[in-house]
N, C-alpha and C positions, 0 to 999 in steps of 0.2 A: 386408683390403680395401686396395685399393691404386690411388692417385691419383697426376696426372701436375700436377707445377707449375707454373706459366710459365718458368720457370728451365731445365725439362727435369730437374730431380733427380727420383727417385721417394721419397715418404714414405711409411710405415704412417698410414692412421688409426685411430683410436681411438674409438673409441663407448663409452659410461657409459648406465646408465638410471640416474638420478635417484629416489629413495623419495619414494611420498604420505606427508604426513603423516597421512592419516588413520591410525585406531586401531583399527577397524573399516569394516564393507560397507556399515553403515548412515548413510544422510544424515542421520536425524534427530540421529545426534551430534555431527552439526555444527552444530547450530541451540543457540541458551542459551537457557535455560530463562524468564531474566525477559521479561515481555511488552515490546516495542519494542524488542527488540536480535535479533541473528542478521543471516540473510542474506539478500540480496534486498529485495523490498519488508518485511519483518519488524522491519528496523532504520531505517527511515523512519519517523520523528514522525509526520510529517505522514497517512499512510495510518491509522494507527491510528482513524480514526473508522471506515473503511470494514472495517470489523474487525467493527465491534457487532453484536450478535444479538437486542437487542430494544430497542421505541421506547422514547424515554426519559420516564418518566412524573413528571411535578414533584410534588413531598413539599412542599413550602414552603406554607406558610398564607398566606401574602401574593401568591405566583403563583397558586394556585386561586383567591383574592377577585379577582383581579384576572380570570381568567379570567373571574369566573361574570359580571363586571359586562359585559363584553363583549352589545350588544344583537344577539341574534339575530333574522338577518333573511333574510325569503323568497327565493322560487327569483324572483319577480317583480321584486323590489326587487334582488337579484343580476344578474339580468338586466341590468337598466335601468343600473344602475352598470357592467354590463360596456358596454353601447352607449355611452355615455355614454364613457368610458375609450377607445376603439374610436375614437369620433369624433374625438378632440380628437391628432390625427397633425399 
């Protein structure tokens, strides 16, 4: 192939292709194995929540007391606390 320079000389050019480094056809060998690293959103901290696959249920004896003390209360008394909440803009 052959190109004209602003000079008016002709050059040869040269074309290279470059090696992937991959080692294989497959993406997944591009990815590492421990959870929070690789590529993309994979190696992002912060995404790792949106990763999870089930709700998180608390084991602690002192979160479930704490829970049970919680007073449950109506769809009436919810109500009224949501108007209530609603009004006060």
């Amino acid at each position: 192939m052959k190109s004209q320079v602003s000079s008016g000389s002709e050059e040869d050019q040269s074309v290279s292709i470059q090696p992937h480094p991959a080692k294989t056809n497959n993406p997944a060998d591009l990815q590492n194995p421990a959870p929070g690293t690789g590529m993309g959103l994979n190696n992002n901290e912060q995404m790792a929540p949106f990763h999870a696959r089930d709700p998180h249920v608390p084991t602690d004896p002192q979160v479930l007391e704490a829970l049970g003390k919680q007073d449950v209360k109506s769809r009436e008394e919810l109500r009224m606390r949501q108007a209530e909440l609603n009004r006060k803009k």
